[in-house]
Structures are given as C-alpha cells and as structure tokens.
C-alpha positions in Angstrom: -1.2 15.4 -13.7 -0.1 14.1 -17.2 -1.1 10.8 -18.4 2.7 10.2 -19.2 4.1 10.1 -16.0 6.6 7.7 -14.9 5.4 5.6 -11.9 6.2 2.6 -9.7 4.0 1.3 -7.8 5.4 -2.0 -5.3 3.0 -4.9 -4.7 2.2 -4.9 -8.2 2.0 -9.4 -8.8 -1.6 -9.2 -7.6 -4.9 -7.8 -5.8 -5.2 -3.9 -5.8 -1.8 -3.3 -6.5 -2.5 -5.5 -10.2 -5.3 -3.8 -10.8 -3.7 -0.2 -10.1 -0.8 -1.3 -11.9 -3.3 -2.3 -15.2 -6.0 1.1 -14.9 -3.3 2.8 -14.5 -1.1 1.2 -17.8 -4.8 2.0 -19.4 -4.9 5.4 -19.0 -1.7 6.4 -20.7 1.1 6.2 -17.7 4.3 4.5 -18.3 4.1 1.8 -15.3 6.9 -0.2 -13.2 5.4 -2.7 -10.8 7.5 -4.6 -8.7 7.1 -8.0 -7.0 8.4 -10.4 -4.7 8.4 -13.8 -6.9 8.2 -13.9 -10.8 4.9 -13.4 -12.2 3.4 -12.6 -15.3 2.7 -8.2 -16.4 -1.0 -7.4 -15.0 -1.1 -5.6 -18.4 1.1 -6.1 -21.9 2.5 -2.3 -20.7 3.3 -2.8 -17.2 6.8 -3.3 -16.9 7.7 -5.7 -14.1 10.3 -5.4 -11.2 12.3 -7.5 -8.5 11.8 -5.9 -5.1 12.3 -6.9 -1.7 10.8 -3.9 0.6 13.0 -4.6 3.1 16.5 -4.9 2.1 18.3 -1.6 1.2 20.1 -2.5 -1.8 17.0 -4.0 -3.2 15.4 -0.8 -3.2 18.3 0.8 -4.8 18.3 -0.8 -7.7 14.7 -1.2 -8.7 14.4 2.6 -8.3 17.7 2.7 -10.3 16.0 0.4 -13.0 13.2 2.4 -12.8 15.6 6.1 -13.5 18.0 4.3 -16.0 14.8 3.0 -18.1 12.6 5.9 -17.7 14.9 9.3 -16.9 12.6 9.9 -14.0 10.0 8.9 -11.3 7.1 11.0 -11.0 5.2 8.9 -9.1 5.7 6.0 -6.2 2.7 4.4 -5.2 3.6 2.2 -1.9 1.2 -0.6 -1.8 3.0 -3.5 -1.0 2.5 -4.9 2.3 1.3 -7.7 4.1 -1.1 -8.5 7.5 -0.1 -10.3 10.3 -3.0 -11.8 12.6 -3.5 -12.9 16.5 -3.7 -11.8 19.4 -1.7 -9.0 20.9 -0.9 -11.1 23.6 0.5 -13.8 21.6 1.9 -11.5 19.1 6.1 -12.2 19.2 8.5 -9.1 18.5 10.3 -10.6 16.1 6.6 -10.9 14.5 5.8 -7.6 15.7 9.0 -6.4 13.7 8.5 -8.2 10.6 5.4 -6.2 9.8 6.6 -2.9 10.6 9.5 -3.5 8.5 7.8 -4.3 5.6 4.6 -2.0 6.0 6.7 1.1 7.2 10.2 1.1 6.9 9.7 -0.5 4.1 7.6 2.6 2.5 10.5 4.6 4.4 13.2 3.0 2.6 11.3 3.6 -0.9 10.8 7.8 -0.1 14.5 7.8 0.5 15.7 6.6 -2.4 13.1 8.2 -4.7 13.1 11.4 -3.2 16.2 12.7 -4.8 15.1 12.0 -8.2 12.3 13.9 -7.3 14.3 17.0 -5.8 16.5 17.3 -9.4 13.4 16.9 -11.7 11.2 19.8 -9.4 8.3 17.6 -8.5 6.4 14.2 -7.7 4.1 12.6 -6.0 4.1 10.2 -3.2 1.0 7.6 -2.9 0.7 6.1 0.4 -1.9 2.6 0.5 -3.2 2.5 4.4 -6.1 1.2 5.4 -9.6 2.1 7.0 -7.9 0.0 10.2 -5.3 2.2 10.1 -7.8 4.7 12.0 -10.0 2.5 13.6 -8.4 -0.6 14.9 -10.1 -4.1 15.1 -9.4 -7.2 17.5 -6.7 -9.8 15.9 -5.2 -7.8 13.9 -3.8 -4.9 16.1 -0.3 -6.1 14.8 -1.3 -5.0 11.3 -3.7 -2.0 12.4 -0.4 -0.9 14.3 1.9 -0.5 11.4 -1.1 1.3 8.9 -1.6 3.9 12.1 1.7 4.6 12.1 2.0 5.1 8.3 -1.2 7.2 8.4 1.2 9.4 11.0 4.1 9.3 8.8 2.1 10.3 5.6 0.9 13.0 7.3 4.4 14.9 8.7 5.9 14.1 5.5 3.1 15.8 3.4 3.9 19.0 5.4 7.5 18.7 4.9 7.4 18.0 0.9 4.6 19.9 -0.1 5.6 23.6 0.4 8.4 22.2 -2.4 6.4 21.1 -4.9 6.2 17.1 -3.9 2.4 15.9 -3.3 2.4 13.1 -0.5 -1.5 11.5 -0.5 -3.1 8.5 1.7 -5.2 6.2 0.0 -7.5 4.1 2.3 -8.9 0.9 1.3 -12.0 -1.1 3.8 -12.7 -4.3 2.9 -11.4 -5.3 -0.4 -12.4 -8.9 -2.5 -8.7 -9.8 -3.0 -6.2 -12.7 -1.4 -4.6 -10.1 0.7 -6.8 -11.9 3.9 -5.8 -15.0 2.8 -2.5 -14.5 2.6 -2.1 -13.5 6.2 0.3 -14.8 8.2 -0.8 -15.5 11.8 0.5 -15.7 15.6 2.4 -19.2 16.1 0.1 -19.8 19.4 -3.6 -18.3 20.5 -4.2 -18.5 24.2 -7.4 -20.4 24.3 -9.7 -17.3 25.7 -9.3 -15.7 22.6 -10.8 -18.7 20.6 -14.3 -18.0 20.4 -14.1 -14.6 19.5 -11.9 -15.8 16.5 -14.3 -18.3 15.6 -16.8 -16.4 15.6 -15.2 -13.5 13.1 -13.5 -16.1 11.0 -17.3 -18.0 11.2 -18.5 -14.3 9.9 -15.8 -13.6 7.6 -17.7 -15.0 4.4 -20.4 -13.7 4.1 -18.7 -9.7 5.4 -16.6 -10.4 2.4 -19.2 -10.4 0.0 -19.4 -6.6 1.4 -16.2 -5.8 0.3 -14.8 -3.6 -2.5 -13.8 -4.9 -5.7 -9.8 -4.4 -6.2 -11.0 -2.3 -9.2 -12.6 -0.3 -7.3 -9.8 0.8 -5.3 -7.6 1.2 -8.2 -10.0 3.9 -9.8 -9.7 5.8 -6.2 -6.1 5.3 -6.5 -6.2 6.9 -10.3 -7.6 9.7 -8.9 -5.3 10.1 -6.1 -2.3 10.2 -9.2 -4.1 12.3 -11.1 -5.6 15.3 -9.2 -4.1 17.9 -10.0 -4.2 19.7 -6.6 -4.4 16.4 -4.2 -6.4 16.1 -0.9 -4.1 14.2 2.0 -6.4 11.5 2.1 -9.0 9.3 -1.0 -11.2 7.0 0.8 -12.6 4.2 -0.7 -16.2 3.0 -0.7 -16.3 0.4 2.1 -13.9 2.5 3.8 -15.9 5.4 3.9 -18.7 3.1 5.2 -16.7 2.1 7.8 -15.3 5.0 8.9 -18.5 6.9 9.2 -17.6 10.6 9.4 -14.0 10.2 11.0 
C-alpha cells in the first residue's frame, strides 16, 4: 500500500494509538488522529481530531473533517477504547453497556460512516485493535474481554463481506503492552469480598508481569505492517500476544 495514504486512526492522545499515529506520520502517510480531550500532535505531521466514539454526530464530522481536508480515507485504524475491571458478578449493565458502546459500537459507528467514502474511491482498508484477551479471557476483566471477543467476531464477518470488493478488513492483537491503558481503567463500584484475594494477588503480581510487556512501539510497527501489506492476513499478532496465545 502507498506511503501516501490518507488515514485516521481514533485513540491517537496517547499509548499505542500515539505511537501508531507518529511511525506511521514517519513513514510517509498523511495522518488524522483523534482524541477525546485537547492534547498536543504525537508527531509535528499528525493532524489532530475531536472525537467522541460514541455519539453519532461526533463521528460524522471528524470523518467529514477528515474527507473535506484530505479528499479521501484510505485507511481507519480503530484503536480507541478503554477497559473496564471487576468482577462479573459485580459488573452493573449500565457498566456493562458503557464498554460495549465505546469498544464496539463505537468501531461500528466509525465503518458506517467511512465506508461510503470508501465505496466511491474503489478501496480501503479497515484496521481493527483487539486484544490477545479478546480470545482467551482472564478473571476481572471479563467485561472488557467481552467486548474485544465480540469485535474479534465482528472483524471477522465483515472481512468476508468487504473483501470480495476490494476493502481489506484486518485484526491487530496486542498482549500486554507498557502504556497507561491499565491504569486508566475504570473499575466495578463494589467487589464482593470473595473475590478480594484473588485481586490482590494479580494486582500484588501486576508489576513485575508488566515489565513483560510490549513496548507501545512495538505494537505500532505490527500495526505498520497491518496498513501496509499489500495482500493483508485477517489477523497481526504482536509479540507478547503471540506468547500468550500459544498456537491459538
């Protein structure tokens, strides 16, 4: 794929999506990133965005900015998202809903209104950010594993639909990544206390595992390639990924 290709990639303010948004910038492509509260370009080239995920007319208009700027979009890269953590027990719907409608409707919402630009220009890609978790769950954080398994489902039916026409849909799959993404977390109002020392005892874990973790760099370079093959596989795994998934 051409290094000057148009793409926007959400989630852009920080962690992988900052450091996609600034390898990406590197190597040639003209890059929007969006975010959620003003921040300062990852890169002097990246062109920066106001996007809420979930709210319709949002989207509409940063992919509007994005056509009226650029005269096309051959790329969206959906990376923003966010993990919410507890218990399933303790989990609320309206919690439960929050995170599907920013990790997957939100990404729905974004292939809606990009897809027609798309359509009239003959071609695109589509670059879905899961997760490792989002084929093999983990305990407290089911909520979040939920909404990447149903993405990973999602990718996968849409990728059969768009590709026969010329439109590449591809997974990217992040493990354990070095950013503020965990941090950032938001978490389950109330834990009944038999779930307590099993949290304890991952969150007592959690620094040291973290030293195990992928740079956001290196997700970014397995992200380049996902944008830049020129005949893409459905899914690019990263490397703590791929050490957690074994040979799934």
């Amino acid at each position: 794929m051409s290094d000057s290709k148009v793409i926007l990639i959400t989630g852009a303010s920080r962690g992988i999506g900052a450091a996609a948004a600034k390898l990406l910038s590197s190597e040639g492509f003209r890059v929007y990133g969006t975010y959620r509260k003003p921040v300062e370009p990852p890169a002097p080239d990246v062109t920066m965005l106001e996007l809420d995920v979930t709210d319709d007319n949002s989207v509409a208009a940063c992919v509007k900015q994005v056509i009226d700027a650029a005269g096309r979009l051959d790329v969206l890269i959906n990376n923003a998202g966010y993990a919410h953590r507890g218990p399933l027990e303790n989990v609320t719907v309206a919690d439960f809903r929050a995170q599907f409608e920013t990790n997957l409707y939100g990404v729905h919402r974004l292939i809606q209104a990009t897809l027609p630009h798309m359509w009239s220009q003959g071609g695109g890609r589509i670059v879905n950010v899961s997760s490792a978790i989002g084929r093999v769950a983990i305990p407290f954080s089911a909520t979040y594993c939920s909404s990447k398994f149903a993405l990973e489902g999602y990718s996968e039916g849409l990728q059969k639909e768009l590709n026969p026409h010329g439109i590449d849909v591809v997974i990217v799959e992040p493990g354990l990544t070095i950013t503020e993404f965990q941090d950032n977390s938001t978490r389950a109002k109330e834990t009944d206390p038999r779930y307590q020392p099993a949290i304890d005892a991952m969150l007592a874990s959690w620094p040291e595992r973290r030293k195990l973790g992928d740079t956001a760099e290196v997700v970014a370079e397995v992200i380049l390639r996902a944008v830049r093959d020129e005949k893409p596989d459905l899914r690019y795994v990263a490397p703590n990924a791929a050490k957690m998934l074994g040979g799934r």
